[in-house]
C-alpha positions as protocol buffer text, in pm:
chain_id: "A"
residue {
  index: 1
  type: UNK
  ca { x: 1232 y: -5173 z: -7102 }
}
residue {
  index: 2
  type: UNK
  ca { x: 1127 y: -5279 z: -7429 }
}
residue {
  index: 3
  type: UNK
  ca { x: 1493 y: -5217 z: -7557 }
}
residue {
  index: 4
  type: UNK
  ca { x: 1668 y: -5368 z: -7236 }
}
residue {
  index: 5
  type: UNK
  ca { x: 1698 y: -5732 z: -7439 }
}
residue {
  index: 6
  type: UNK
  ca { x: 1910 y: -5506 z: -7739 }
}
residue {
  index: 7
  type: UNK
  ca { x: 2102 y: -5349 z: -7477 }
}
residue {
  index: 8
  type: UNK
  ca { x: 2199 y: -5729 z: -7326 }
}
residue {
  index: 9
  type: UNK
  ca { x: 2337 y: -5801 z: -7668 }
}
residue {
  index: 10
  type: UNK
  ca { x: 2541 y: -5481 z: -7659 }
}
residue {
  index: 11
  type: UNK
  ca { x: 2668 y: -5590 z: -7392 }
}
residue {
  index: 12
  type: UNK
  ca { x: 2732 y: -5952 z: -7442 }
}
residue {
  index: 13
  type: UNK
  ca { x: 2902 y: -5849 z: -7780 }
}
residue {
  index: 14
  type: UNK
  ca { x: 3123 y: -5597 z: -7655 }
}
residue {
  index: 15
  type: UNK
  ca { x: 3186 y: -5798 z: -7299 }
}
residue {
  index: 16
  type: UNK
  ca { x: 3081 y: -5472 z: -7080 }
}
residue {
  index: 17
  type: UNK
  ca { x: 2950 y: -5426 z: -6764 }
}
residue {
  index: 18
  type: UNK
  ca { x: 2548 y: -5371 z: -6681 }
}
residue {
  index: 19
  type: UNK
  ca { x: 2644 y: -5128 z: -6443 }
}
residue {
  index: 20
  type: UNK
  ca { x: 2741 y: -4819 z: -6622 }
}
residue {
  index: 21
  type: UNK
  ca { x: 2705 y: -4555 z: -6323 }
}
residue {
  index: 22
  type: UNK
  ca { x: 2916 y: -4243 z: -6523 }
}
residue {
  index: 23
  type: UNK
  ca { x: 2635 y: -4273 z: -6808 }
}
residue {
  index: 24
  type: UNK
  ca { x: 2381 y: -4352 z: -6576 }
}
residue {
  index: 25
  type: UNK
  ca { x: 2481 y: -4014 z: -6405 }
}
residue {
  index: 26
  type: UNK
  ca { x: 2439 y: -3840 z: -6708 }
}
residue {
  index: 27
  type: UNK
  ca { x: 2094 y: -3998 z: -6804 }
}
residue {
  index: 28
  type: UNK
  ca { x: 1968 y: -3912 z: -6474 }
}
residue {
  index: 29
  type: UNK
  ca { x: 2106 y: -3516 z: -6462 }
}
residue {
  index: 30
  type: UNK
  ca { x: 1963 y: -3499 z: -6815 }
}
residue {
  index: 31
  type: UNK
  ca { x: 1650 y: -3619 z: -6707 }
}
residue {
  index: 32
  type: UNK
  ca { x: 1626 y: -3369 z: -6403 }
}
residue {
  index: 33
  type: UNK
  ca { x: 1718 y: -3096 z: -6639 }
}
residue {
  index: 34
  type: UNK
  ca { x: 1471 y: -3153 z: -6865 }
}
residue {
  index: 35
  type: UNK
  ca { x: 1215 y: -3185 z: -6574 }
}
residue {
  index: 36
  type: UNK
  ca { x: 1308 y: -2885 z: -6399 }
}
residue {
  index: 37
  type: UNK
  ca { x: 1272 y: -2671 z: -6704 }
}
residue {
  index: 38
  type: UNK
  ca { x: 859 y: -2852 z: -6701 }
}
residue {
  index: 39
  type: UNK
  ca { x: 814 y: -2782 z: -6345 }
}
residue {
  index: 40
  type: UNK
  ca { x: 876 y: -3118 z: -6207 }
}
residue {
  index: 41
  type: UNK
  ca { x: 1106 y: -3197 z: -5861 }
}
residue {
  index: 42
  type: UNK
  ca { x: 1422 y: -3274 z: -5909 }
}
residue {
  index: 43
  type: UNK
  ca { x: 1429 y: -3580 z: -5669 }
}
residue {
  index: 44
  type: UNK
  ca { x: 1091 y: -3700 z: -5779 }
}
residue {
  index: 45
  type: UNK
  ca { x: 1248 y: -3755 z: -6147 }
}
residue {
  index: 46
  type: UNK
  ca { x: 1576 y: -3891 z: -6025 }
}
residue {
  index: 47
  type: UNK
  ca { x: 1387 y: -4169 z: -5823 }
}
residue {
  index: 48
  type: UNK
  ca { x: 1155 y: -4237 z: -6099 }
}
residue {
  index: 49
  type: UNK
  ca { x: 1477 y: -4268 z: -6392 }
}
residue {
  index: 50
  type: UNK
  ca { x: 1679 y: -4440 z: -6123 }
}
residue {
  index: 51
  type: UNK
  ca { x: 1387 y: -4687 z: -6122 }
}
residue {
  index: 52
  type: UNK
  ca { x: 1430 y: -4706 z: -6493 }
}
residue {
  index: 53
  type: UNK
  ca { x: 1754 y: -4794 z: -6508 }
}
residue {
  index: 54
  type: UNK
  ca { x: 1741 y: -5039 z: -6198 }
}
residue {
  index: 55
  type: UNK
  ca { x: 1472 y: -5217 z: -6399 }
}
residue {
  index: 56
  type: UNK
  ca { x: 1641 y: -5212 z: -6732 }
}
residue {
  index: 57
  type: UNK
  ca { x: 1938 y: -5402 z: -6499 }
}
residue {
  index: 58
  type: UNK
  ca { x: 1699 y: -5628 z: -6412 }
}
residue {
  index: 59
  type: UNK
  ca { x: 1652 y: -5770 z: -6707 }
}
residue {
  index: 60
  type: UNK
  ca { x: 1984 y: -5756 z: -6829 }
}
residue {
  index: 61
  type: UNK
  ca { x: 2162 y: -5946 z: -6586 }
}
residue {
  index: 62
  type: UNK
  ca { x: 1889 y: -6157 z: -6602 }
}
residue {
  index: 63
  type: UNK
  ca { x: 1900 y: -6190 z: -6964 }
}
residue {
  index: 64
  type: UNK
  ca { x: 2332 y: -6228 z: -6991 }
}
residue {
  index: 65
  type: UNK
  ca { x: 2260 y: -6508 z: -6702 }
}
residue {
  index: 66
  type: UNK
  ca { x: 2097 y: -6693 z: -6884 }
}
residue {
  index: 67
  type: UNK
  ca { x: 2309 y: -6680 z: -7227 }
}
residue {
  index: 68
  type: UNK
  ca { x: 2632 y: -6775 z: -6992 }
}
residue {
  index: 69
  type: UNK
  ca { x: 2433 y: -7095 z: -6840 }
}
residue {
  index: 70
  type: UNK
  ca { x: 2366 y: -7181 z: -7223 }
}
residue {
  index: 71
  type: UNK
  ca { x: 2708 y: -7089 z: -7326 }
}
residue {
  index: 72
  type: UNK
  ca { x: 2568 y: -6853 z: -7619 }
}
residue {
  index: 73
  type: UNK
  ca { x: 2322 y: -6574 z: -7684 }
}
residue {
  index: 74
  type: UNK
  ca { x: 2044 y: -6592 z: -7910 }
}
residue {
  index: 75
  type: UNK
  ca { x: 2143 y: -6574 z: -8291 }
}
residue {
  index: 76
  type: UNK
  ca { x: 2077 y: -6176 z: -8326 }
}
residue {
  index: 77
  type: UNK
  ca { x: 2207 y: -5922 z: -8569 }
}
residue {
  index: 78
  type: UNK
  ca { x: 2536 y: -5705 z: -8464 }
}
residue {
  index: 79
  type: UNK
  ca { x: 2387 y: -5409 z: -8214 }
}
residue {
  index: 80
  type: UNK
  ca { x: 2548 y: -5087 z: -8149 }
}
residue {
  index: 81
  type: UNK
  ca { x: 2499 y: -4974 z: -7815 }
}
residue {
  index: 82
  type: UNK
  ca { x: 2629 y: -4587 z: -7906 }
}
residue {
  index: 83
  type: UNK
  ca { x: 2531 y: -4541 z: -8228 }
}
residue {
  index: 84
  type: UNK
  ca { x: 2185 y: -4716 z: -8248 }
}
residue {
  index: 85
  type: UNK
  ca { x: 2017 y: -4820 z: -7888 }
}
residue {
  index: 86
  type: UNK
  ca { x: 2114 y: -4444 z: -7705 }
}
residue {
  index: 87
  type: UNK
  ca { x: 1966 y: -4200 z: -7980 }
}
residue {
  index: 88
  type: UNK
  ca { x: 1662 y: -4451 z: -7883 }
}
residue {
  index: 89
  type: UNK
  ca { x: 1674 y: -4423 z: -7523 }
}
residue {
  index: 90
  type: UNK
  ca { x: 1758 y: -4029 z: -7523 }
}
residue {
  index: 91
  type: UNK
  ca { x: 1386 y: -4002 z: -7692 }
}
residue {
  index: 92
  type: UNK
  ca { x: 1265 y: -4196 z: -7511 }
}
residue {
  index: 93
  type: UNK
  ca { x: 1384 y: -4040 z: -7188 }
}
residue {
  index: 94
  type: UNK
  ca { x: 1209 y: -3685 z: -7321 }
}
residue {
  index: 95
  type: UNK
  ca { x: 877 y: -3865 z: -7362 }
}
residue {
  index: 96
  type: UNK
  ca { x: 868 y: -3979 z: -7032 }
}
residue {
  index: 97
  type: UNK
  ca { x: 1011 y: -3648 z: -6934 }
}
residue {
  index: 98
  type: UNK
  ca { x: 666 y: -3532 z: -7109 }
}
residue {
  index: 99
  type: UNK
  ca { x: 476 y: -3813 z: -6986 }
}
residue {
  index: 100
  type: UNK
  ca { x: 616 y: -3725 z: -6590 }
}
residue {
  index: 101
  type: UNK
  ca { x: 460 y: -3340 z: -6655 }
}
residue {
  index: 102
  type: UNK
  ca { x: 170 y: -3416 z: -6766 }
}
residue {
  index: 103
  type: UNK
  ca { x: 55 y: -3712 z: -6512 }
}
residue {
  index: 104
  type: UNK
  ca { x: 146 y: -3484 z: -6217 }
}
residue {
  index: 105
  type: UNK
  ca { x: -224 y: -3476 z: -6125 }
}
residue {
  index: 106
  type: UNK
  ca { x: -257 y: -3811 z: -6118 }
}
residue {
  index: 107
  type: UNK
  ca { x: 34 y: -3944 z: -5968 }
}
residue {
  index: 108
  type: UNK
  ca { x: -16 y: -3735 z: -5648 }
}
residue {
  index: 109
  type: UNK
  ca { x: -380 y: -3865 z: -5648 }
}
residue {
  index: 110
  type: UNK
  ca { x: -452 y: -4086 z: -5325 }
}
residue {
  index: 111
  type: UNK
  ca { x: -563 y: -4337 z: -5543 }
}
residue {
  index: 112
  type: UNK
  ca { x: -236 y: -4319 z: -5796 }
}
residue {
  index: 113
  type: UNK
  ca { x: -79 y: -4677 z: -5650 }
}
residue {
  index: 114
  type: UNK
  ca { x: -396 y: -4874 z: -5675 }
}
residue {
  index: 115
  type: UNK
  ca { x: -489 y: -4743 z: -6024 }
}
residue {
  index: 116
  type: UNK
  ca { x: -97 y: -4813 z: -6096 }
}
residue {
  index: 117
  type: UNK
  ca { x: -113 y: -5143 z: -5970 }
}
residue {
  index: 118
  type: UNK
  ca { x: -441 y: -5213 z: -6186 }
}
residue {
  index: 119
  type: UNK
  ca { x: -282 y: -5080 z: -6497 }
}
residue {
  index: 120
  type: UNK
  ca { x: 13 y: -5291 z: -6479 }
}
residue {
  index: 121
  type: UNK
  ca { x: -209 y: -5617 z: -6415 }
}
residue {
  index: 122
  type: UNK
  ca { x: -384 y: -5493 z: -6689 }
}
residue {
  index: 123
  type: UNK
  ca { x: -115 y: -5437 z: -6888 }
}
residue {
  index: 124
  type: UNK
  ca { x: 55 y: -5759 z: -6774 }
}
residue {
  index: 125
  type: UNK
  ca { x: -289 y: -5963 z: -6898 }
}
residue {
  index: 126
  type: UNK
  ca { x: -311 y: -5805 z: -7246 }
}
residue {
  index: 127
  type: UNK
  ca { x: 108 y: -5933 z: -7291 }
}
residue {
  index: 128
  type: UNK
  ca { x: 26 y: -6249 z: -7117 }
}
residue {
  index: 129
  type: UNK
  ca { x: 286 y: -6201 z: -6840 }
}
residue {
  index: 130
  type: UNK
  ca { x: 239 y: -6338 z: -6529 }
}
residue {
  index: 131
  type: UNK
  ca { x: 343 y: -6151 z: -6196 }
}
residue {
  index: 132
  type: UNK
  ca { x: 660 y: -6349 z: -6142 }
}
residue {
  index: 133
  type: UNK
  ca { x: 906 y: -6308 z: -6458 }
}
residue {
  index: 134
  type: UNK
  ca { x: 1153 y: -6135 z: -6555 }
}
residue {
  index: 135
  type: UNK
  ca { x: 969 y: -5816 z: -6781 }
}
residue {
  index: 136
  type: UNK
  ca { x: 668 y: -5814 z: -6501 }
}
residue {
  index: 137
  type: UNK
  ca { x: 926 y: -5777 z: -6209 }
}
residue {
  index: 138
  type: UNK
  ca { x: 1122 y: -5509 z: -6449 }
}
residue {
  index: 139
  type: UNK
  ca { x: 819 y: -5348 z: -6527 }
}
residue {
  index: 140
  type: UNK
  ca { x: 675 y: -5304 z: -6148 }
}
residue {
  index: 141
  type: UNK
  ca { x: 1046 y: -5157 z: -6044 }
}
residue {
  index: 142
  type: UNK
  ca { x: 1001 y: -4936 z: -6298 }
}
residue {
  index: 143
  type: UNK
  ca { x: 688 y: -4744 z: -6226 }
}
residue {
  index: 144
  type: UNK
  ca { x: 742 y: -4843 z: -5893 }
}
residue {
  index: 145
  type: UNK
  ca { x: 851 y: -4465 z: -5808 }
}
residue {
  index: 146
  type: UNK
  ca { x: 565 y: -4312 z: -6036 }
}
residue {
  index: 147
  type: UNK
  ca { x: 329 y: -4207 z: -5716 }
}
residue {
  index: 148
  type: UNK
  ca { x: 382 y: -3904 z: -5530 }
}
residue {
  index: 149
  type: UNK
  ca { x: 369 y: -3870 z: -5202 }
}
């Protein structure tokens, strides 16, 4: 999520869509790849990068929104979506590859979506976010598939 706001420039530069589903497909078959080769379920990691990318969405549109009410986006330097924010986001993807293995335990815990919950309010506290913008709503789509059932 944290590189969501580079990707919106990307974007805005280049005048592309937010919905990319052909690389989305790719990012998410990658994903279940990698997952499958650490044990995990293959629909378990779909939902959780779908999540990812639905939340990364979130705050694009919401981002390019608001730079098309103000008729310009914020001054930023050039940003190559290919060459510099996807080498980023494909290690990023095999940490939380990682990350998915070795939480198993304790995202099929009964208590997994109340010590979620209390981690992101934690988490949310320590950025000074409150529950209603844009990054907290991103953030609780996100993890929002982390549980098992």
């Amino acid at each position: 999520l944290q590189l969501a706001r580079k990707v919106a420039f990307a974007k805005w530069e280049s005048g592309a869509s937010v919905e990319d589903r052909a690389r989305e497909d790719q990012v998410i078959e990658k994903a279940v790849k990698d997952g499958e080769a650490k044990g995990l379920d293959a629909a378990q990691v779909t939902d959780f990068f779908r999540a990812q990318i639905e939340a990364n969405k979130i705050i694009q549109y919401s981002l390019l929104s608001d730079w098309r009410r103000a008729g310009e986006a914020p001054a930023h330097a050039p940003v190559d979506l290919v060459k510099e924010i996807r080498p980023q986001l494909d290690e990023i993807q095999k940490q939380l590859v990682d990350e998915l293995a070795e939480s198993a335990a304790e995202r099929s815990s009964k208590t997994c979506p109340t010590n979620l919950a209390q981690a992101v309010g934690r988490y949310l506290d320590a950025h000074d976010l409150h529950a209603n913008t844009r990054d907290a709503v991103a953030l609780e789509r996100a993890l929002g598939t982390s549980c098992t059932k």
